[in-house]
N, CA, C and O atoms as a DFTB+ gen file, in Angstrom:
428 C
 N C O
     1  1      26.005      63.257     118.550
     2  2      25.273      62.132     119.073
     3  2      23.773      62.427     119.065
     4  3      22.892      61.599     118.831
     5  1      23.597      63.776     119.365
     6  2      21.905      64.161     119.839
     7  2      21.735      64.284     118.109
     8  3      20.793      63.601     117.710
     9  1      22.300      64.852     117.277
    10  2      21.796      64.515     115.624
    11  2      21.690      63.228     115.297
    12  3      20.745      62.843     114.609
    13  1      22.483      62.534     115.670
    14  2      21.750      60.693     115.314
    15  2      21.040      60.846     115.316
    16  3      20.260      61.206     114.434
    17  1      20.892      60.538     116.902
    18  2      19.913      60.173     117.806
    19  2      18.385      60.311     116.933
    20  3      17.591      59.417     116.640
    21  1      18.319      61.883     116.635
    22  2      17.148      62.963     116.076
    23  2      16.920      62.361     114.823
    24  3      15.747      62.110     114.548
    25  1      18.091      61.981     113.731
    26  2      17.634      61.727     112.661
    27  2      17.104      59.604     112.858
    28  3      16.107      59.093     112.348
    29  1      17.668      59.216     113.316
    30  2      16.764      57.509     113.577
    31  2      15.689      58.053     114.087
    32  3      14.757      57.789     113.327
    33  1      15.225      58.862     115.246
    34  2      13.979      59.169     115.576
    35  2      12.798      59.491     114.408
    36  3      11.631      59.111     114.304
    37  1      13.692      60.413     113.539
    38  2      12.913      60.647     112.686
    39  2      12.341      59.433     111.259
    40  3      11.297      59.284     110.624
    41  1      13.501      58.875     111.272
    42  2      13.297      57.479     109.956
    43  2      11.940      56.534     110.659
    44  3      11.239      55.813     109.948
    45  1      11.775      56.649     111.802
    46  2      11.321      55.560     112.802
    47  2       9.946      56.434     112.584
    48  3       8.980      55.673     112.522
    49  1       9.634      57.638     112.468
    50  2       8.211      58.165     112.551
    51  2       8.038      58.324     110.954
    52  3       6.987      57.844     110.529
    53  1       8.686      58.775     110.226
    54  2       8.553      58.215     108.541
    55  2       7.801      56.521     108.471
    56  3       6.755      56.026     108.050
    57  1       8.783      56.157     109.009
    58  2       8.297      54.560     109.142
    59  2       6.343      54.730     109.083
    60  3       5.611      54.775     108.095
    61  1       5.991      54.789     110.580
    62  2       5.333      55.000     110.930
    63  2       3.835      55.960     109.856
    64  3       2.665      55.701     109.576
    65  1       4.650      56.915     109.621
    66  2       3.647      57.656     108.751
    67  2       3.479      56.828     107.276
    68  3       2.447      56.989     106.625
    69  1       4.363      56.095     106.880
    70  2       3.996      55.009     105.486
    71  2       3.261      53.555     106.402
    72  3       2.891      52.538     105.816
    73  1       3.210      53.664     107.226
    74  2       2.871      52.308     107.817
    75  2       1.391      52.726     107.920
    76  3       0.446      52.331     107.237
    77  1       1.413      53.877     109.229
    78  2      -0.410      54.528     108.977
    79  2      -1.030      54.732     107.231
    80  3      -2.111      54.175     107.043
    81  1      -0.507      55.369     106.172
    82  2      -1.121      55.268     105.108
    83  2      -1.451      54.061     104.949
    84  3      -2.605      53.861     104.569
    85  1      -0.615      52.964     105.171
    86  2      -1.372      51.625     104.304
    87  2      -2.295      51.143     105.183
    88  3      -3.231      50.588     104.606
    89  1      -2.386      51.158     106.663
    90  2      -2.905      50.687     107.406
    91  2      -4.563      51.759     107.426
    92  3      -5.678      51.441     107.840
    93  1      -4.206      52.715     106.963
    94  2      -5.872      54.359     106.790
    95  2      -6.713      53.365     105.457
    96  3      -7.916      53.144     105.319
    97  1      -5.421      52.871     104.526
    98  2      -6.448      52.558     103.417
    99  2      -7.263      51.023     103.687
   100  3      -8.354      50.696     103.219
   101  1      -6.552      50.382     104.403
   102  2      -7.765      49.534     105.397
   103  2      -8.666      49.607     106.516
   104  3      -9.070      48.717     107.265
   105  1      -8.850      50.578     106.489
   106  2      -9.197      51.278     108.079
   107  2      -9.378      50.434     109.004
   108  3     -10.381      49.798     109.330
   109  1      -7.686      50.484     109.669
   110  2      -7.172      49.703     110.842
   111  2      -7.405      50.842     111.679
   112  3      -7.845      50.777     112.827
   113  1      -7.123      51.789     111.122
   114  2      -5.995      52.894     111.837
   115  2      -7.321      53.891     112.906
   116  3      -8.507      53.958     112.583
   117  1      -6.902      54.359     113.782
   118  2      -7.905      55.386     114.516
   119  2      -7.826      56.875     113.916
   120  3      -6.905      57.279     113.207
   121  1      -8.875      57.578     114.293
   122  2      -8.261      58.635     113.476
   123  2      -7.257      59.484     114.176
   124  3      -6.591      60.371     113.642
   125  1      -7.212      59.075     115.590
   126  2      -6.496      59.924     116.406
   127  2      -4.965      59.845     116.365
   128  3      -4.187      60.727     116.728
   129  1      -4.594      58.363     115.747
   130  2      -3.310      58.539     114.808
   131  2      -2.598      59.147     113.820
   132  3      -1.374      59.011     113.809
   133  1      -3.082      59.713     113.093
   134  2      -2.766      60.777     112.229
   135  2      -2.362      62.334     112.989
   136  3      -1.421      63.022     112.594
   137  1      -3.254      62.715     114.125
   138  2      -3.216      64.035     114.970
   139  2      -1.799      63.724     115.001
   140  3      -0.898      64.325     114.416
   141  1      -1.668      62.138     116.184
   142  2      -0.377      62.339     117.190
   143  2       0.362      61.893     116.677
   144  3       1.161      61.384     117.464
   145  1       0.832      61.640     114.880
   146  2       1.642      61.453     114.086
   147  2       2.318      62.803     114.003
   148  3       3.501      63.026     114.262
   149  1       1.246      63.825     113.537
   150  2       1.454      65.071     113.185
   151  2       2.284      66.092     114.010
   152  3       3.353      66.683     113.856
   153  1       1.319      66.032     114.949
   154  2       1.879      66.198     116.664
   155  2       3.436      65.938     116.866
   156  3       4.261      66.842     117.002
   157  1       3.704      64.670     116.868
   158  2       5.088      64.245     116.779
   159  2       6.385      64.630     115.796
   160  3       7.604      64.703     115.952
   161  1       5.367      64.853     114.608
   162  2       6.776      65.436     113.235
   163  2       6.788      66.525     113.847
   164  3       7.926      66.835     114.200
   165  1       5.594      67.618     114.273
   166  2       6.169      69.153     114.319
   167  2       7.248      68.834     115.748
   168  3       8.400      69.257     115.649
   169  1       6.914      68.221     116.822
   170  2       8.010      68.308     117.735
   171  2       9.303      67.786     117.375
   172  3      10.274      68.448     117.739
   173  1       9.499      66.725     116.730
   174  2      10.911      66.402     115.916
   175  2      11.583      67.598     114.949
   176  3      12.776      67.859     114.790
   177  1      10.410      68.228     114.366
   178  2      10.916      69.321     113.550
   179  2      11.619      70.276     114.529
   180  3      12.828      70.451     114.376
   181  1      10.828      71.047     115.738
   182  2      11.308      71.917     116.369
   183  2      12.522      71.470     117.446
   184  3      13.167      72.324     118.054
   185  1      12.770      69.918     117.620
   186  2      14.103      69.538     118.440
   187  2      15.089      70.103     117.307
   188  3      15.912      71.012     117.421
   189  1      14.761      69.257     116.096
   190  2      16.092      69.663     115.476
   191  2      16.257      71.024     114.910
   192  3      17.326      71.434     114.456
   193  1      15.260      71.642     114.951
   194  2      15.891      72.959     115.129
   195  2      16.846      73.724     115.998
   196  3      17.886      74.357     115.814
   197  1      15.992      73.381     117.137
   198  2      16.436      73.411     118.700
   199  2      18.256      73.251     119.036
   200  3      18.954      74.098     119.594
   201  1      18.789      71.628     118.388
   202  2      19.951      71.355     118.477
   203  2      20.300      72.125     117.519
   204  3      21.089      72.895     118.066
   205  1      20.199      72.517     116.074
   206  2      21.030      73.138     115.532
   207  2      21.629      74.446     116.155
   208  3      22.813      74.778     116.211
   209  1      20.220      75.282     116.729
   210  2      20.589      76.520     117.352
   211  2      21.577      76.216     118.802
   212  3      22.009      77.204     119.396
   213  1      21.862      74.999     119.261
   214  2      22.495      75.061     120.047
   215  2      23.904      74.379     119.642
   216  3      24.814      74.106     120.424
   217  1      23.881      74.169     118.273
   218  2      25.688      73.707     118.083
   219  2      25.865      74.480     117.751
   220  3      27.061      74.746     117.870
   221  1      24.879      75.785     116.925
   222  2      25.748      77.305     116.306
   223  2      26.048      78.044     117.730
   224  3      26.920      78.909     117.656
   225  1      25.515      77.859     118.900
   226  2      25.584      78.761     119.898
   227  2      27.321      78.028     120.838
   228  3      28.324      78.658     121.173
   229  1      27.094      76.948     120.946
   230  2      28.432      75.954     121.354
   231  2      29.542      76.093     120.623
   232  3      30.642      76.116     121.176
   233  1      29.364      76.239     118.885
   234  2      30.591      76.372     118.783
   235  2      31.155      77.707     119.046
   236  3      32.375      77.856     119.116
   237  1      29.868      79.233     119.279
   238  2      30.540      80.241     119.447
   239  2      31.159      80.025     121.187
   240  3      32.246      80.483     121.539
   241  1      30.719      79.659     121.627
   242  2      31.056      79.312     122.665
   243  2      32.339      78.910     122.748
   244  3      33.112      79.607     123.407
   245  1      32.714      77.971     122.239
   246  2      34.422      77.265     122.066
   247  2      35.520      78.065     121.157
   248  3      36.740      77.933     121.056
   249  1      34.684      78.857     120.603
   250  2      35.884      79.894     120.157
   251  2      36.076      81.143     120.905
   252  3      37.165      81.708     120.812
   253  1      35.041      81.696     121.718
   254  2      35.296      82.422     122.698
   255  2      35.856      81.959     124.110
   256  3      36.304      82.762     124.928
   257  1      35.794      80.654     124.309
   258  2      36.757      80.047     125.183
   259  2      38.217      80.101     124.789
   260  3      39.075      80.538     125.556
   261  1      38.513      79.584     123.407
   262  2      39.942      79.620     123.131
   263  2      40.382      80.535     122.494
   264  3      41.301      80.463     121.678
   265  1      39.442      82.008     122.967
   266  2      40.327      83.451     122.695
   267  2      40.728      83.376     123.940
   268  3      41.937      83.267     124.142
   269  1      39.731      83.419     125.149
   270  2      40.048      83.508     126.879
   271  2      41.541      82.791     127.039
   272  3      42.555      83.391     127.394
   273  1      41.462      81.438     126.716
   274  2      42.896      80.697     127.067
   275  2      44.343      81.392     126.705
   276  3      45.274      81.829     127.382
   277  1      44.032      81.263     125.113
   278  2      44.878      82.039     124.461
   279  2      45.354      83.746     125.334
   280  3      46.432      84.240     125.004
   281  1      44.655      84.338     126.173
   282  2      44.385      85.745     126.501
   283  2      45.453      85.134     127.761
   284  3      46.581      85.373     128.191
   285  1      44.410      84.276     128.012
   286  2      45.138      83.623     129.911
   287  2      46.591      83.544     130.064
   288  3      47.278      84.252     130.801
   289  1      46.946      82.700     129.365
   290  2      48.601      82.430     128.777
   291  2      49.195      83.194     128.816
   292  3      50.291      83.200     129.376
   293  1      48.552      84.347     128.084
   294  2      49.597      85.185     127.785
   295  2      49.789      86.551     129.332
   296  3      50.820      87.093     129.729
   297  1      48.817      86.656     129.675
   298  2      48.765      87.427     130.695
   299  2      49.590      86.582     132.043
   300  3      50.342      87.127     132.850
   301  1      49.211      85.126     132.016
   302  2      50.095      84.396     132.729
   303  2      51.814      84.553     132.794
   304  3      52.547      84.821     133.746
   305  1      52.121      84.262     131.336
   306  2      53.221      84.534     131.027
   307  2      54.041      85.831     131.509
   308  3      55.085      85.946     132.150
   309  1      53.342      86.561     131.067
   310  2      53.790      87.876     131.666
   311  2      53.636      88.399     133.159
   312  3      54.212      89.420     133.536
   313  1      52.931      87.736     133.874
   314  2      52.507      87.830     135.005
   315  2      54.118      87.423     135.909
   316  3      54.783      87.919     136.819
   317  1      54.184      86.318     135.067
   318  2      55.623      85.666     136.183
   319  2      57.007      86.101     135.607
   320  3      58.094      85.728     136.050
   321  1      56.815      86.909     134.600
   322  2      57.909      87.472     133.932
   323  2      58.255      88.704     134.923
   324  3      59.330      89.062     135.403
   325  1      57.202      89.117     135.025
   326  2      57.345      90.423     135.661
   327  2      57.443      90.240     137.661
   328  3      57.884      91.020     138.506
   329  1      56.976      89.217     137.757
   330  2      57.564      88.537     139.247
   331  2      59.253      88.199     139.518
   332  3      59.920      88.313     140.547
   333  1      59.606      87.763     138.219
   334  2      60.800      87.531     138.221
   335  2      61.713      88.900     138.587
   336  3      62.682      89.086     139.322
   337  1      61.001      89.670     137.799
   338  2      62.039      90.882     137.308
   339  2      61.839      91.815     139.000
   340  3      62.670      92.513     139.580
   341  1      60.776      91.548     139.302
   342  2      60.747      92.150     140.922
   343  2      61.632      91.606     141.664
   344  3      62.502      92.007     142.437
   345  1      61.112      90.237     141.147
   346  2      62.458      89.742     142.502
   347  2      64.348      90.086     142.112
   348  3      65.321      90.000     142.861
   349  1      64.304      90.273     141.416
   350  2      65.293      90.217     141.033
   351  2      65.676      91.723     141.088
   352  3      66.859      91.997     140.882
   353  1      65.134      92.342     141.247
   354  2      65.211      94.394     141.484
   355  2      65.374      94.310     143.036
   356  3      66.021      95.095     143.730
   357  1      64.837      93.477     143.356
   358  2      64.783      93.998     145.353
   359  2      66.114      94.248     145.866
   360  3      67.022      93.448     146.091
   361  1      66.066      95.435     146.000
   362  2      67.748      96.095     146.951
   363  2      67.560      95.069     148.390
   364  3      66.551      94.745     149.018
   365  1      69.140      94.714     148.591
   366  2      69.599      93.876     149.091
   367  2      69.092      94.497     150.954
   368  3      69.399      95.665     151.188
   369  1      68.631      93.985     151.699
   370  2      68.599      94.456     153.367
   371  2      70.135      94.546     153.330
   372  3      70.750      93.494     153.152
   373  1      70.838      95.734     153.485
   374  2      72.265      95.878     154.665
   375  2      71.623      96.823     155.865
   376  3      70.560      97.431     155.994
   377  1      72.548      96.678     156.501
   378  2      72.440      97.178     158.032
   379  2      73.224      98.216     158.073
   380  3      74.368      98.214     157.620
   381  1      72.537      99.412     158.748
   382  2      73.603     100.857     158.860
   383  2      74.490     100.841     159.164
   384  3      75.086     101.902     158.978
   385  1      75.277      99.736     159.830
   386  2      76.674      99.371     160.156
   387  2      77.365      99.473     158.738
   388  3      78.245     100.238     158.345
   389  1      76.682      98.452     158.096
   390  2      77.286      97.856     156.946
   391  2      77.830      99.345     155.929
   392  3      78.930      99.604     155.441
   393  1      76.529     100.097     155.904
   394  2      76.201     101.110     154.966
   395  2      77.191     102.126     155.148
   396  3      77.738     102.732     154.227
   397  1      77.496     102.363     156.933
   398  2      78.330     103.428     157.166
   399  2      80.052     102.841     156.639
   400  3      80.885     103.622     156.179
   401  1      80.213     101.893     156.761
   402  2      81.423     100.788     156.067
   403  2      81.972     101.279     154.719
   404  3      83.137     101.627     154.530
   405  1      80.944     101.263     153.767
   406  2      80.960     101.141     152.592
   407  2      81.340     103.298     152.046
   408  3      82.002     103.899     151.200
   409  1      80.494     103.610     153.092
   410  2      80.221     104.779     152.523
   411  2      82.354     104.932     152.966
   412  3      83.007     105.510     152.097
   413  1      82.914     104.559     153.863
   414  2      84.100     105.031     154.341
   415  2      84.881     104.702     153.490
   416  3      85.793     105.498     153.266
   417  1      84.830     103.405     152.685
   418  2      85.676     102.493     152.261
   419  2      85.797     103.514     150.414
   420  3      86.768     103.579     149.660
   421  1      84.240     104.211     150.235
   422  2      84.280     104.744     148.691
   423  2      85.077     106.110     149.483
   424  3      86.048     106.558     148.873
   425  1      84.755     106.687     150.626
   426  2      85.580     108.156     150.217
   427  2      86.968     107.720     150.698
   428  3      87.925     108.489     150.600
């Protein structure tokens, strides 16, 4: 969207800079139009620089996000795998009653 945006901005000061030439060769024009023509391309130049360096930086960004996820998952996964397997190991509470029972009943 912000590259549209940047490139109509820019057709619109093109405009502008063929509009000042025809308008210099009648001298409509001030001269201080030409500066803040100039003025204006180098700052259009350095936005779109600007955004490019920030979609190369965003997309590293979104692929180091969807290593993290990818990482998350899996540590998730295993996280409740291994909850399971605890719960499922926990020796049962008997009561020394019970225990002395059992021990009579094996000899």
């Amino acid at each position: 969207e912000l590259e549209d945006q940047l490139a109509t901005k820019s057709k619109t000061l093109d405009e502008l800079k063929q509009c000042l030439g025809l308008n210099s060769s009648a001298e409509q024009a001030s001269e201080a139009q030409p500066v803040a023509l100039a003025e204006l391309s180098e700052m259009l130049d350095s936005l779109i620089n600007q955004v490019a360096q920030l979609k190369t930086s965003m997309q590293s960004i979104l692929e180091q996000w969807r290593i993290y996820e990818e990482a998350y998952e899996e540590v998730s996964l295993m996280t409740t795998r291994y909850l399971y397997c605890i719960d499922q190991c926990k020796p049962s509470e008997v009561s020394l009653e019970a225990l002395k029972n059992q021990v009579k009943t094996l000899q």
